[in-house]
Residue frames relative to the residue before (quaternion, step in Angstrom):
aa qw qx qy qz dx dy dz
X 1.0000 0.0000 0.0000 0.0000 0.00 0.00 0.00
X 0.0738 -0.8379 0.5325 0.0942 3.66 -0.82 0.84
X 0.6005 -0.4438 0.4773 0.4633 3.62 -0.75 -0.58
X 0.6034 0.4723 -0.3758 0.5212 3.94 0.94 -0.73
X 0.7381 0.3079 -0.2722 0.5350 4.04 0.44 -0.84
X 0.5612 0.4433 -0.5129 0.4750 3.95 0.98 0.09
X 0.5822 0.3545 -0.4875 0.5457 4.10 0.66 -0.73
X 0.6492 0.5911 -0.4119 0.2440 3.71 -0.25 -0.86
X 0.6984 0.4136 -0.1569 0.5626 3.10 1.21 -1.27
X 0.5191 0.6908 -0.3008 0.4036 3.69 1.25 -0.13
X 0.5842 0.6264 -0.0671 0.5116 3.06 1.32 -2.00
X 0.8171 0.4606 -0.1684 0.3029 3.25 0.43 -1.36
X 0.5719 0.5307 -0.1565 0.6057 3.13 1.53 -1.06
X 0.6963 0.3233 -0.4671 0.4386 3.88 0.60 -0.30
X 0.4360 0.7468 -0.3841 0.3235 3.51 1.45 -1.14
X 0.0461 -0.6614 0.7034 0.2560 3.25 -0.10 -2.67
X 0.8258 0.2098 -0.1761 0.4930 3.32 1.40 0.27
X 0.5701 -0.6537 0.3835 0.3172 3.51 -0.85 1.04
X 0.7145 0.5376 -0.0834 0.4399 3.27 1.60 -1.50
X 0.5865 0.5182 -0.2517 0.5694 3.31 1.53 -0.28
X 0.6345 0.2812 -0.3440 0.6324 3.85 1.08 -0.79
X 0.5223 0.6581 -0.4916 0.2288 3.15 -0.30 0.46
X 0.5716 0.6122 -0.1366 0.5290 2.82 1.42 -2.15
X 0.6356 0.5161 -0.2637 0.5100 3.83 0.54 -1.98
X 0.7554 0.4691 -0.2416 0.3885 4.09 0.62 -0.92
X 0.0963 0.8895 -0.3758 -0.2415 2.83 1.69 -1.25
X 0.3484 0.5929 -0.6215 0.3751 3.16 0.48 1.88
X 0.4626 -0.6649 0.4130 0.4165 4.06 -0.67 -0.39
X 0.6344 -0.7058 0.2409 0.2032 2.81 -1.53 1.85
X 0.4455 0.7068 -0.3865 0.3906 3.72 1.40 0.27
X 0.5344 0.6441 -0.2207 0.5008 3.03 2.02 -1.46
X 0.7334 0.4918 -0.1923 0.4281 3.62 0.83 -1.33
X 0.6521 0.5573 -0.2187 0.4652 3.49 1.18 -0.99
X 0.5091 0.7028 -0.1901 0.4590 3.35 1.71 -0.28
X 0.8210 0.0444 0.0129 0.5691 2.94 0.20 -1.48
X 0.2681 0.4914 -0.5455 0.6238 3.84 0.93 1.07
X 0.6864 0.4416 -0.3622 0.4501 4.42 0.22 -0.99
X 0.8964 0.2353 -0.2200 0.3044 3.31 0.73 -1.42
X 0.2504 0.7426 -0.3676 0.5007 3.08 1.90 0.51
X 0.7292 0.1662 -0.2803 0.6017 4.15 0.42 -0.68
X 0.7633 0.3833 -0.4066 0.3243 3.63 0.37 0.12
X 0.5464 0.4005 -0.5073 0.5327 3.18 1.35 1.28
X 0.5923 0.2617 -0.3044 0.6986 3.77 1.00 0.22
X 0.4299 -0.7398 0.5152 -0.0489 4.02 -0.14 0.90
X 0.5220 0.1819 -0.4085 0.7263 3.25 1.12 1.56
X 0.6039 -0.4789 0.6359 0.0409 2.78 -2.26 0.71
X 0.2402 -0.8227 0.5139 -0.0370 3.70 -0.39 1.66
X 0.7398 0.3570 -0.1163 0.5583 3.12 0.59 -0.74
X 0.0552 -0.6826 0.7175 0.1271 4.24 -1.15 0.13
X 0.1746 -0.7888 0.5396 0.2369 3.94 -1.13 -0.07
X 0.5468 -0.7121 0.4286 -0.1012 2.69 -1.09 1.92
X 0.5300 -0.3606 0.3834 0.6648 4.19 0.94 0.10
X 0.8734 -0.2133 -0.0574 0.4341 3.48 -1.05 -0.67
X 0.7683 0.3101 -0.3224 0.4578 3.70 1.22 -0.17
X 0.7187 -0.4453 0.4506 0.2867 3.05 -1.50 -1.27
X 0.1361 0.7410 -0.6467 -0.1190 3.18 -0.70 -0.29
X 0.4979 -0.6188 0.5164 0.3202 3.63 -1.50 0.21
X 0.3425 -0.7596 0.4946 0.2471 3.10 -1.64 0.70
X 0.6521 -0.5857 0.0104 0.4813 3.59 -0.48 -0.13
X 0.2495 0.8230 -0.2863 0.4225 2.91 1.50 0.80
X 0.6266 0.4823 -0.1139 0.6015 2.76 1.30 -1.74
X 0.6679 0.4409 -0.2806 0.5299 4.06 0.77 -1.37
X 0.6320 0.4016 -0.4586 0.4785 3.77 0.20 -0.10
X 0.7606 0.4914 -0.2583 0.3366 3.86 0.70 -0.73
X 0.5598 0.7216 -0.2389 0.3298 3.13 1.15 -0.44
X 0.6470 0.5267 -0.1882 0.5182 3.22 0.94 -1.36
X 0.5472 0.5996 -0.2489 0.5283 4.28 1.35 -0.47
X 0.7192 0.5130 -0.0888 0.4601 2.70 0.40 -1.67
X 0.6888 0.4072 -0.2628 0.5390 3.86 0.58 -1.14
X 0.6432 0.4098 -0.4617 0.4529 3.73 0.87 -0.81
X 0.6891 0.4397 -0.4642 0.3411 3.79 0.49 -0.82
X 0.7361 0.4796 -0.3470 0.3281 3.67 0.48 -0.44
X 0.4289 0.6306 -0.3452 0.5471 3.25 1.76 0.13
X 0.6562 0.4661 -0.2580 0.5344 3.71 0.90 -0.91
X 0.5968 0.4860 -0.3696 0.5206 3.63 0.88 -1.05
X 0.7953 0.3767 -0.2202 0.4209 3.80 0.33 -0.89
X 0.5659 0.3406 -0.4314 0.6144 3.99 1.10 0.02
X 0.6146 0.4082 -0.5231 0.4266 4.15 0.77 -0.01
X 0.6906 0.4797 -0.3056 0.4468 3.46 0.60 -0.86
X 0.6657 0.3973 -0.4000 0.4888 4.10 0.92 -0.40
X 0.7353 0.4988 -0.3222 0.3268 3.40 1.21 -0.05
X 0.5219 0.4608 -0.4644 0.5473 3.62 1.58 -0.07
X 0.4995 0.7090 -0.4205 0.2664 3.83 1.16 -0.12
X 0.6510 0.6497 -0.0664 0.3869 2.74 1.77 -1.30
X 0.5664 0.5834 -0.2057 0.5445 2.96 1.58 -1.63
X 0.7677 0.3710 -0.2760 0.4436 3.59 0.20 -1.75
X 0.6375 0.3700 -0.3434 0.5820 4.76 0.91 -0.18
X 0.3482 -0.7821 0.4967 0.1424 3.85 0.79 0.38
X 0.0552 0.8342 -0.4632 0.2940 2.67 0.88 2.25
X 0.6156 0.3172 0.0855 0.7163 2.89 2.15 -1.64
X 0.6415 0.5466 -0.4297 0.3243 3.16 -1.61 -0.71
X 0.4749 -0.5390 0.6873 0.1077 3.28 -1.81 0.80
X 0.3202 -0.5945 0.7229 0.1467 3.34 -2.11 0.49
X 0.2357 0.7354 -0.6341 0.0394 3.43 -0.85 0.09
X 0.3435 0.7321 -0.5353 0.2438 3.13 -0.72 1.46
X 0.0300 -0.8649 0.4753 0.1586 3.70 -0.74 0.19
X 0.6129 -0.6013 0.4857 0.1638 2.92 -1.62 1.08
X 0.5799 -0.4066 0.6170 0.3431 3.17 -1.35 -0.02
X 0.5979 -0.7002 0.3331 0.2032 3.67 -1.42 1.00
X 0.5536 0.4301 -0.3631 0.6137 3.97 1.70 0.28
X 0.4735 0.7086 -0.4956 0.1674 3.47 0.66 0.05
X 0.4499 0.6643 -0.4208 0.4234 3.09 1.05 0.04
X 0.7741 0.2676 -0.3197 0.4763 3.84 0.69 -0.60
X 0.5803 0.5184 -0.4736 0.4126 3.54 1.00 0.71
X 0.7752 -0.4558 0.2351 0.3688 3.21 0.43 1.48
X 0.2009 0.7484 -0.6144 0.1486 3.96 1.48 0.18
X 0.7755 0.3627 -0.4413 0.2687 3.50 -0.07 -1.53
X 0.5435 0.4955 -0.4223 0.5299 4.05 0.74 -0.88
X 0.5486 0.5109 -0.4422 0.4923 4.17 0.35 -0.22
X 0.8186 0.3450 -0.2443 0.3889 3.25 0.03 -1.49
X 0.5537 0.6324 -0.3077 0.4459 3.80 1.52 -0.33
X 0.6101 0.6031 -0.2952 0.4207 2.86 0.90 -1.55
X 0.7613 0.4470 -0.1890 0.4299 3.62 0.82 -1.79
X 0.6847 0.4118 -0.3759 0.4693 3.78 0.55 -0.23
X 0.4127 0.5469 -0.4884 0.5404 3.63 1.15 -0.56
X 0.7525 0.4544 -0.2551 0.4027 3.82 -0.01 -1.02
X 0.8393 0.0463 0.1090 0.5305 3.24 0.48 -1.10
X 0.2513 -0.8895 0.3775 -0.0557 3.73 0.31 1.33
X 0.7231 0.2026 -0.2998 0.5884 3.27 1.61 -0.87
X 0.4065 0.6991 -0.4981 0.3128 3.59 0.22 1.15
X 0.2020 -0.7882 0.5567 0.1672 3.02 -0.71 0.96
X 0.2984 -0.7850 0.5426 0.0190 3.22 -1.03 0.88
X 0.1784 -0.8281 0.5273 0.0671 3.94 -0.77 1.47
X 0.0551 0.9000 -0.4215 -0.0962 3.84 0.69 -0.01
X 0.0162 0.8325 -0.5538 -0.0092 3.67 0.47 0.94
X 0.0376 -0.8002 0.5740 0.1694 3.61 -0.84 0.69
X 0.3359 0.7974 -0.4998 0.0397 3.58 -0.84 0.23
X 0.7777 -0.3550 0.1480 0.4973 3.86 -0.82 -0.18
X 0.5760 -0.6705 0.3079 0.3520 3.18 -0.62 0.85
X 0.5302 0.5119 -0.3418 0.5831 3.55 1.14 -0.29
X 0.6253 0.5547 -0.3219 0.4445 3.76 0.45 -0.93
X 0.6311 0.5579 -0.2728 0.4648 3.53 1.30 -1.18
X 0.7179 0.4435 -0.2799 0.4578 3.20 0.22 -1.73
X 0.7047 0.3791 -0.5225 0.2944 3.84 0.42 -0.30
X 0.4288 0.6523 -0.4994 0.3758 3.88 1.29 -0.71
X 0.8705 0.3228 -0.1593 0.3357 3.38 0.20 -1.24
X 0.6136 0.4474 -0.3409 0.5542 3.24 1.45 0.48
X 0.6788 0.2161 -0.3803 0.5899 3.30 1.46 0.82
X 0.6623 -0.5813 0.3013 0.3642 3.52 0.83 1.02
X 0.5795 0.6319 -0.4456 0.2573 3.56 0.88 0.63
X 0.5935 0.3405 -0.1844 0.7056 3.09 1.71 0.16
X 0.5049 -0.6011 0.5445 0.2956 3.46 -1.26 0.21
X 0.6901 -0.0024 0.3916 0.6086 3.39 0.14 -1.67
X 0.1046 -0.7516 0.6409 -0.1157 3.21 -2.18 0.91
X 0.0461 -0.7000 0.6308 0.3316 3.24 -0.93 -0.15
X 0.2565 -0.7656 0.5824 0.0946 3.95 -1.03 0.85
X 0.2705 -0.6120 0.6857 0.2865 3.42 -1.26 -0.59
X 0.3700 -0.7011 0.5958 0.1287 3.21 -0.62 1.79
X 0.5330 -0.1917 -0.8212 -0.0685 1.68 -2.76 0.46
X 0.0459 0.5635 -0.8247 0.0162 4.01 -1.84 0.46
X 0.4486 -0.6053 0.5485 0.3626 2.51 -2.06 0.48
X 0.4616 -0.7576 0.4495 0.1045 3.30 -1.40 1.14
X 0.3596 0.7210 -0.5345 0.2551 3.67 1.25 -0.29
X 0.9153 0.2422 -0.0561 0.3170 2.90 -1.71 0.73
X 0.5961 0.4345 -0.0808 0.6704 3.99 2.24 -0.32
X 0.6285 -0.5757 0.5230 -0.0068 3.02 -1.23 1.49
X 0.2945 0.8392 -0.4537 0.0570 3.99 0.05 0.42
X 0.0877 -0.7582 0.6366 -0.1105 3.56 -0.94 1.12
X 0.2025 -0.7295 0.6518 0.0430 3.33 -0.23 1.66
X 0.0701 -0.8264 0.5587 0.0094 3.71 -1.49 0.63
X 0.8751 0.1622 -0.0978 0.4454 3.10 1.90 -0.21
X 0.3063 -0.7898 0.5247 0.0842 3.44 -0.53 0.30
X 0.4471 0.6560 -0.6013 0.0906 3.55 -0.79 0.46
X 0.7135 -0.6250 0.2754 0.1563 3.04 -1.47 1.12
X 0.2911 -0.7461 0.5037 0.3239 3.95 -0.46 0.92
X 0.1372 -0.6733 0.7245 0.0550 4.12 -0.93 0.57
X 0.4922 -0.4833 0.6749 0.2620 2.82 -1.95 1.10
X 0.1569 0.6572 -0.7065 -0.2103 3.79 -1.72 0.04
X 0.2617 -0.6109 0.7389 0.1114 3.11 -2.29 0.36
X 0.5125 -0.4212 0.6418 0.3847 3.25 -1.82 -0.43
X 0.6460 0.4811 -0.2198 0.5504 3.53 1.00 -1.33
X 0.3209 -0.7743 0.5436 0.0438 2.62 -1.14 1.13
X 0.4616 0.6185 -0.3618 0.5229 3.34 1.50 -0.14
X 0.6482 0.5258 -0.3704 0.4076 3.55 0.76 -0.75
X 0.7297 0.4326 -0.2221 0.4807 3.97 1.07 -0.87
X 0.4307 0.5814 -0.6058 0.3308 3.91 1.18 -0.31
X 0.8551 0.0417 -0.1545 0.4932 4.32 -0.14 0.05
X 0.6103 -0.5875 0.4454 0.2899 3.16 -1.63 0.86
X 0.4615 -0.7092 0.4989 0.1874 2.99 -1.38 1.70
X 0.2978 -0.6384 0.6700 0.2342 3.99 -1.58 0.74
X 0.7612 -0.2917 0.4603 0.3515 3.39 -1.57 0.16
X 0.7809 0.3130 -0.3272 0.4304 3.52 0.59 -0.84
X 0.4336 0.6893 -0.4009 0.4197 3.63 1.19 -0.40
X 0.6422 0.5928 -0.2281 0.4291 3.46 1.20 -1.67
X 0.6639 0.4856 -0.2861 0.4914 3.59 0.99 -1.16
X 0.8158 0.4175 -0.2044 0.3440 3.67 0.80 -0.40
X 0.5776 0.5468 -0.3209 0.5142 3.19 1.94 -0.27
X 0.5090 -0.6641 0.4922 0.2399 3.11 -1.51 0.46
X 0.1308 -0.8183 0.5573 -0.0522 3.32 -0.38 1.51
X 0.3509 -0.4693 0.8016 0.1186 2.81 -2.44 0.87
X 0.0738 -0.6625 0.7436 -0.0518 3.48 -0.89 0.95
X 0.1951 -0.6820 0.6787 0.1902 3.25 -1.60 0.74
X 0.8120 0.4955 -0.1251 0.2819 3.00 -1.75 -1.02
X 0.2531 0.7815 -0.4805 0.3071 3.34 1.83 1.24
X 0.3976 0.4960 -0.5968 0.4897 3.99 0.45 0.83
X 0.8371 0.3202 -0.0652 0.4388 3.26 0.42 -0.90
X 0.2609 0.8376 -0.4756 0.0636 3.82 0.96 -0.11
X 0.6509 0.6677 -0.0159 0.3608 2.83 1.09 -1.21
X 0.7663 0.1475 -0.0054 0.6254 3.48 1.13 -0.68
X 0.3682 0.6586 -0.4826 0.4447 4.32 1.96 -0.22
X 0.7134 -0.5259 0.4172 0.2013 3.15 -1.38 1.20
X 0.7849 0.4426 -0.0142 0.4334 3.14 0.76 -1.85
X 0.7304 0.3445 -0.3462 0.4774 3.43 1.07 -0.98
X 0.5384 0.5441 -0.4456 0.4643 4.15 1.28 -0.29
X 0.4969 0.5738 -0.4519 0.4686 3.70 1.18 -0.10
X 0.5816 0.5314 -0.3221 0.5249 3.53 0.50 -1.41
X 0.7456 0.4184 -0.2933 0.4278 3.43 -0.40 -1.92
X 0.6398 0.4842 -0.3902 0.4516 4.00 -0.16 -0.84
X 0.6871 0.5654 -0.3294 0.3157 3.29 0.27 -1.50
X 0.7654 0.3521 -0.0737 0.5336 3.58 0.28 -1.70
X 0.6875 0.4448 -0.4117 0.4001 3.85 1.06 0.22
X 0.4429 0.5062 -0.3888 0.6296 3.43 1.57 -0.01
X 0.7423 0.1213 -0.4061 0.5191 3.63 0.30 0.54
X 0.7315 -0.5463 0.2718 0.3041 3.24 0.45 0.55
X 0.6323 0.5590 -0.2836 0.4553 3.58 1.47 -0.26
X 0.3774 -0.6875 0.5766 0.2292 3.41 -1.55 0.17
X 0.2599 -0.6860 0.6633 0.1481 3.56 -1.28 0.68
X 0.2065 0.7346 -0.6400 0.0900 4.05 -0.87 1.53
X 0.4974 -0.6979 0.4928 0.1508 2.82 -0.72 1.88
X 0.4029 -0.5391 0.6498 0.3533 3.99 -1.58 0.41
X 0.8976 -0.0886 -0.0449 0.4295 3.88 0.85 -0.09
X 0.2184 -0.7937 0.5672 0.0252 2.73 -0.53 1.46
X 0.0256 0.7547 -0.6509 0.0782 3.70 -0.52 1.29
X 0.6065 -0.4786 0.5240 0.3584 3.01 -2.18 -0.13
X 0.8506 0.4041 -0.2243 0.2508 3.47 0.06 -1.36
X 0.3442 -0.6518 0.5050 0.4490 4.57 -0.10 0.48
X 0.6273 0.5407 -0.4326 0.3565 3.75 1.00 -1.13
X 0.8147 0.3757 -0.2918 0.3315 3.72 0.46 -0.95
X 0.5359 0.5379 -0.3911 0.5201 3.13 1.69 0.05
X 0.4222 0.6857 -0.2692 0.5283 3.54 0.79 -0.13
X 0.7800 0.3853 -0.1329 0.4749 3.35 0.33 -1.47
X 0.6363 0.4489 -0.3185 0.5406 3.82 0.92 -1.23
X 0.4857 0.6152 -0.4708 0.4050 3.77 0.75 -0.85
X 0.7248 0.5198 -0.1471 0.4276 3.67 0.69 -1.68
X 0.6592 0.5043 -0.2735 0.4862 3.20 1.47 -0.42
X 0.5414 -0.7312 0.2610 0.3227 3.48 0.94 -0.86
X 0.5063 0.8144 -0.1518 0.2394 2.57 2.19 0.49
X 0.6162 -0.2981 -0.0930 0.7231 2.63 2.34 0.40
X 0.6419 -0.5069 0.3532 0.4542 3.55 -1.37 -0.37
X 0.2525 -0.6904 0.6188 0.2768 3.97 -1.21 -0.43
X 0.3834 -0.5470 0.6871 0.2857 3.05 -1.84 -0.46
X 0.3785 0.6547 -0.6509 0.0664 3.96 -1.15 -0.04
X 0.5706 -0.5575 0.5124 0.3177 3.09 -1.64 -0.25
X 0.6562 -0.6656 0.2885 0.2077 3.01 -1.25 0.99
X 0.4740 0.6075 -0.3338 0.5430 3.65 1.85 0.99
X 0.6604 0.4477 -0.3158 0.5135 2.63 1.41 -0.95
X 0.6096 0.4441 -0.4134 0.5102 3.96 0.59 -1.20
X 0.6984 0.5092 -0.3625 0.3485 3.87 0.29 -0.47
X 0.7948 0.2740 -0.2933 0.4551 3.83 0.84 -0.16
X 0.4971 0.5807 -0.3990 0.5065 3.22 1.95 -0.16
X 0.6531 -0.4476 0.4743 0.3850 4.06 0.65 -0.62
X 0.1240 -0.7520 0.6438 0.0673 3.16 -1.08 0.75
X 0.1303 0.8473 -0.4066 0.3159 3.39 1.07 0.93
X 0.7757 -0.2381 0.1124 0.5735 3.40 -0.29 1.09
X 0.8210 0.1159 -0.4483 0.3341 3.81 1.04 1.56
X 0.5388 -0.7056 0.4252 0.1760 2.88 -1.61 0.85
X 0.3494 -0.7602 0.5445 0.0600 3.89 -0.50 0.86
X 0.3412 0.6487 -0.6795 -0.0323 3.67 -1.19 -0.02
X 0.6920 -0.5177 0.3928 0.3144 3.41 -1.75 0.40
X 0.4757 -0.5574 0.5661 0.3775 3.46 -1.42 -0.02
X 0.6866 -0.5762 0.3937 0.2039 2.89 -1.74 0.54
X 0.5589 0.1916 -0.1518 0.7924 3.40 1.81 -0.84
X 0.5628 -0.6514 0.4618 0.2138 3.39 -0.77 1.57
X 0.1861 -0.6689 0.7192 0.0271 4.20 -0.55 0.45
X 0.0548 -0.7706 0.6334 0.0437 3.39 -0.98 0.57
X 0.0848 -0.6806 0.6854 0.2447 3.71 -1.23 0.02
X 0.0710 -0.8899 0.4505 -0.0068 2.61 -1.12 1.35
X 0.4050 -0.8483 0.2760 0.2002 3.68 -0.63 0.76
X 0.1191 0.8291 -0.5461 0.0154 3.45 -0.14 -0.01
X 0.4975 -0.5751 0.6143 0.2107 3.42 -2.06 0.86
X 0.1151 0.7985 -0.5902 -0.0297 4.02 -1.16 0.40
X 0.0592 -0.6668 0.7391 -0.0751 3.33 -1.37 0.85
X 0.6007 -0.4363 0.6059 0.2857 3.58 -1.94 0.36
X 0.6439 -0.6073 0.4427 0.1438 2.64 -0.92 2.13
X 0.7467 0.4122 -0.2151 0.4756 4.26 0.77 -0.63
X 0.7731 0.2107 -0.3088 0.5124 4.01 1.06 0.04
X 0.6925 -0.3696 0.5811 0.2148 2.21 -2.46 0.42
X 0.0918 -0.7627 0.5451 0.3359 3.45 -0.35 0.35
X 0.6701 -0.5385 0.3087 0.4069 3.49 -1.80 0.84
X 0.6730 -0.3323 0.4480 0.4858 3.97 -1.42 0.16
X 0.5897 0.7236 -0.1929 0.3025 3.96 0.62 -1.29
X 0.7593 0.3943 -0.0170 0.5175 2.59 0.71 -2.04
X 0.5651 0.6678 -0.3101 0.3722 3.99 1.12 -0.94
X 0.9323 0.1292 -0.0638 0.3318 3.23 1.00 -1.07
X 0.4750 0.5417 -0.5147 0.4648 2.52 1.56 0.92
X 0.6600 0.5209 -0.3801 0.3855 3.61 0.99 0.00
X 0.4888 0.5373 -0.4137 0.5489 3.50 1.87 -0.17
X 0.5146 0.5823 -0.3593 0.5167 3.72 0.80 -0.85
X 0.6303 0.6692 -0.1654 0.3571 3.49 0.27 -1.01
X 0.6746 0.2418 -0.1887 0.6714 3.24 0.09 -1.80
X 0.6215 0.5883 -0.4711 0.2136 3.65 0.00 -1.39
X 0.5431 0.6597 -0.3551 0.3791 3.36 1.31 -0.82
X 0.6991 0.6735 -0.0862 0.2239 2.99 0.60 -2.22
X 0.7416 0.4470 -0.0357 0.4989 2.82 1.35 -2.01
X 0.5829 0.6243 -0.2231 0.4699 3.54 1.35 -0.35
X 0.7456 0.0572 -0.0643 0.6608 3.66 0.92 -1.38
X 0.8688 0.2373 -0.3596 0.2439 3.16 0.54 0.72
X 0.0924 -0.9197 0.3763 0.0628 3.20 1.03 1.46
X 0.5138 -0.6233 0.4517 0.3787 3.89 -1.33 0.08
């Protein structure tokens, strides 16, 4: 029994004619007379009786009908509903972001995307970019966008951005030439992202860097938050590292910034489990997203 010999047999019964569901099917009434035959000779009774030029059902045919019409109703509220899903009528988001995403314009993102698409629901986890990539390598997240280097086993990755890491001060004397790794080992740093030192994109940059020459980078503080590092910078309580996106939406108020000597990049990138499709949902809000990123926050 299929769905093509349940509509057929549907058609026919409102009709009263083979020759009439056809036309309404607009296939040919041999076609219909077919699969209406091999329809009762998988349910062992005779639906239909002939009537002069049509049909009519027997009570066979009246006991089936009322089934039959509900299943093809279900077949047509499943099929109007992946319609929905696949025009982001429905469906859910579920993705996370990397843990500054908030000053890349997320909340005008997340607006932007419900304005568009209202019956979406929307999950927005933010946290360390490691921390991320593991959700979604155990299926608690769909997709993300991180800040490489992560570990990548077993994850889809599409870098999309770049933007340069700068030394800042209050002191301007400190930014009049680009700073080397060994400068870094001697300056007095604000480090953020100290839950996570260990495994942050940016601070395993640092750390790698100055251990290929043999040296060690220890921050005077090692905090959690870029904003309150940022702020003590402004105070004078020492210098930082970030990326020029970040020093650009935090203010450049009373600081001054220059590049490194061996360029440092931050670098962006989309991820998903190496095995899905990702959902219609989930696509555009992460194109929305980067589109953001890459727009107000160029390299």
């Amino acid at each position: 029994m299929t769905l093509t010999q349940l509509t057929y047999f549907a058609e026919v019964a409102r009709t009263g004619s083979l020759t009439a569901a056809a036309r309404e099917l607009r296939v040919s009434q041999p076609t219909v007379s077919e699969q209406i035959r091999r329809l009762e000779r998988s349910l062992g009774v005779d639906l239909f009786v002939r009537v002069g030029r049509g049909v009519r059902l027997t009570d066979s045919g009246r006991v089936f009908l009322a089934p039959a019409t509900k299943v093809l109703d279900s077949a047509r509220i499943a099929e109007s509903s992946v319609t929905a899903l696949a025009e982001l009528s429905l469906g859910s988001v579920s993705v996370g972001l990397f843990d500054q995403a908030y000053i890349c314009n997320l909340s005008d993102v997340i607006f932007e995307f419900h304005d568009r698409y209202p019956g979406v629901r929307q999950k927005i986890v933010q946290g360390n970019s490691s921390e991320i990539a593991d959700q979604i390598r155990e299926g608690r997240l769909e997709a993300g966008v991180v800040c490489l280097p992560i570990e990548s086993n077993g994850l889809v990755v599409k870098p999309f951005l770049q933007v340069p890491i700068q030394y800042v001060s209050r002191d301007p004397s400190r930014t009049l030439v680009p700073k080397t790794v060994e400068d870094l080992t001697r300056a007095e740093l604000i480090l953020y992202d100290a839950a996570w030192s260990a495994t942050d994109p940016t601070r395993r940059h640092l750390d790698q860097a100055a251990q290929r020459l043999g040296l060690t980078i220890e921050p005077i503080l090692d905090i959690e938050d870029v904003g309150t590092a940022l702020e003590l910078v402004r105070r004078g309580v020492g210098d930082t590292i970030v990326s020029a996106r970040i020093l650009r939406n935090f203010g450049t108020q009373d600081l001054h910034a220059v590049e490194l000597v061996d360029p440092m990049m931050e670098e962006f990138a989309v991820v998903h489990r190496a095995e899905i499709r990702l959902s219609a949902a989930n696509r555009h809000f992460l194109h929305l997203f980067t589109e953001y990123m890459t727009r107000r926050m160029p390299s």
